[in-house]
Steps between C-alpha positions, in 0.01 A plus 500: 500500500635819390511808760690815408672675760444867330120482524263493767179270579147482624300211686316515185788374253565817376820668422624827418834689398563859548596657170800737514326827441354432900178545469357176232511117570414261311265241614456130441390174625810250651671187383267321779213641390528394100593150610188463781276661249626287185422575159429847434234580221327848574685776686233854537632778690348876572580789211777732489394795739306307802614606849533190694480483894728265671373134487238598253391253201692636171438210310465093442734233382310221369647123477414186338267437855483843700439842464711684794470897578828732499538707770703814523798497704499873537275802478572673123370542139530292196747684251553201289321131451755229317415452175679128473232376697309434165681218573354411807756218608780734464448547866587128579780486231678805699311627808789753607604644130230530187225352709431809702156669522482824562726811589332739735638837651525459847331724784777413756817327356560470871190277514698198371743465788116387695579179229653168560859511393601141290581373840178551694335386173703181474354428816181560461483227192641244756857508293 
C-alpha cells in the first residue's frame, strides 16, 4: 500500500498536497481507498467555483459494486476539476499523480496541519 510522506490524510481516505503557491491543494482519494473500493467506473465531482465547507460532500466515486461520497479535507473553493477522470479508473491506476480530483483554494492552508500525517494515517489502516 502506497502512503506518501509529502501529503496529508483524512479518516475518510482522502488525501491532499499543498501546491507551492500556499494557498491550493490538490485533492484525491488514497491508494487504500482505490484498492477497498475496486474497480472504478464513474467518478462526479462539484463544478469549478463551489465553496466547499470542511467535511462537506464534493462529489462520488463510483465502483464496479459501490458508490462512496468524497468529503473535503479542508474548507475552500473548487478552482479546477481533473479532466483525466474521463477515464474514471485513472484514479486506481495512479491515486497520488494523474488520478487526482479536484484542486481547491484553500481558506486556511494552516487547516491541514489538523490532518493525519502518513504516519498517523498508516495507523489508522492497521499497517
Amino acid at each position: 500500500m502506497t502512503i506518501l510522506e509529502n501529503l496529508r490524510y483524512t479518516k475518510d481516505h482522502e488525501w491532499i498536497k499543498l501546491l507551492d503557491d500556499g494557498s491550493s491543494a490538490l485533492v484525491g482519494i488514497t491508494d487504500f481507498a482505490q484498492s477497498e473500493l475496486g474497480d472504478i467506473v464513474f467518478v462526479e465531482l462539484k463544478s469549478v467555483g463551489t465553496k466547499l465547507k470542511e467535511h462537506e460532500v464534493f462529489g462520488t466515486v463510483e465502483a464496479v459494486k459501490t458508490v462512496a461520497d468524497l468529503f473535503a479535507p479542508v474548507a475552500g473553493e473548487i478552482v479546477e476539476v481533473n479532466d483525466a477522470l474521463d477515464n474514471a479508473e485513472i484514479v486506481n491506476q495512479e491515486p497520488y499523480n494523474n488520478g487526482w480530483l479536484v484542486k481547491i483554494k484553500l481558506d486556511s492552508p494552516a487547516a491541514l496541519n489538523a490532518l493525519l500525517d502518513a504516519a498517523a494515517y498508516r495507523q489508522l489502516i492497521g499497517e
